[in-house]
Phi, psi and omega in degrees: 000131190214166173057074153225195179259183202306160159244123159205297185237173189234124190264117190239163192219159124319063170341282208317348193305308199261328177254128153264118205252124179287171182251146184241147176305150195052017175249114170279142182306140174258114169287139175310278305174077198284091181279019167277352204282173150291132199303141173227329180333319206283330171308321184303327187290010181251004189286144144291133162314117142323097170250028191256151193271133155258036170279005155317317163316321187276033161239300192240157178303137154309132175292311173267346154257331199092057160271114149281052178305004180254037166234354157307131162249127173336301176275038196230358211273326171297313166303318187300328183293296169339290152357269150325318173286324200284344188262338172289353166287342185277312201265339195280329210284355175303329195058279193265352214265346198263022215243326150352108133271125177335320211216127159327311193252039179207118185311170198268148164303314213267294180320303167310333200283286180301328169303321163328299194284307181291353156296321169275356149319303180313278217290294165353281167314338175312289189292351166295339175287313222245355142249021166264274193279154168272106193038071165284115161351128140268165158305132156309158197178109171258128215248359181249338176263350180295312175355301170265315177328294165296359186046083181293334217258012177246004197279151175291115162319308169298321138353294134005258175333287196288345175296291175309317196296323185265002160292317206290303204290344155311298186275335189296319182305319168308305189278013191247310188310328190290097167287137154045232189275017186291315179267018150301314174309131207276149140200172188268132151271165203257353163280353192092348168275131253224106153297190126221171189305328215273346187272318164296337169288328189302311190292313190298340200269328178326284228308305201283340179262332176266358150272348158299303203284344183288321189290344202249341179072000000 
């Protein structure tokens, strides 16, 4: 498990906010979060914590995916997120199979899938912070404990799936939207490390390929 963000407290969201799951007759709704499944939550607690800061990408290239951000062009950060989404709908469409870990200790395809999709949340709410407000903070956001918290390994995949796709298309649309001295604009982590829109994107686009590249192996 690689590329996170800061740890302290845990930041939770409202699917239903970017999705509404349509109703089809005779169909029952499906919770992101199923308690008929069998509990896997307890698995989470054997993940080792990420505690490595990775703002280093935005100097030098990734070793393990081949992330380049200074060959990123800015205004391209939205496609890429888009992009991006099409390939965890390719690992989501396995289904139950995706509930699997590789490893005791390396999250299941399904477990990368929702820190994704909640990572296009995260930033989303970032960069919105960050064209509202002047260098605002942010929240704090420990990804391992939401992790168990949210039972990532018990959640419905096709769930998932339409979930992430419509954070993607959200936060991508947020980043297509960004003009001129917009990407300049600065905000904070509360460890002191210092964005502008155009460096978060960079680092958020690191977060979403090299967890492609952790899933695809």
């Amino acid at each position: 498990m690689t590329a996170p963000t800061e740890r302290t407290s845990s930041v939770t969201w409202n699917y239903s906010a970017i999705y509404q799951p349509p109703h089809s007759h005779g169909a029952q709704e499906v919770s992101s979060c199923d308690d008929a499944r069998v509990a896997t939550s307890d698995r989470a607690v054997d993940i080792e914590p990420d505690t490595k800061d990775w703002t280093w990408v935005l100097q030098h290239p990734c070793s393990e995916c081949g992330f380049d951000s200074a060959a990123l062009h800015r205004e391209r950060i939205g496609e890429q997120v888009r992009a991006n989404a099409l390939v965890w709908h390719e690992v989501l469409a396995a289904g139950e199979a995706t509930r699997a870990r590789p490893a005791p200790q390396v999250w299941s395809p399904l477990e990368y899938a929702c820190h994704v999709r909640d990572v296009l949340l995260l930033f989303g709410d970032r960069l919105r912070l960050m064209l509202d407000q002047d260098d605002p903070q942010f929240a704090n956001w420990d990804q391992d404990e939401t992790a168990v918290q949210e039972r990532y390994g018990e959640q419905d995949p096709a769930s998932v799936s339409v979930e992430l796709a419509a954070a993607a298309a959200t936060t991508a649309a947020g980043f297509d939207a960004v003009t001129g001295d917009q990407w300049q604009r600065p905000g904070r982590r509360s460890n002191g490390s210092v964005f502008t829109v155009d460096t978060l994107g960079r680092y958020f686009l690191h977060d979403l390929v090299h967890h492609a590249h952790d899933v695809a192996g």
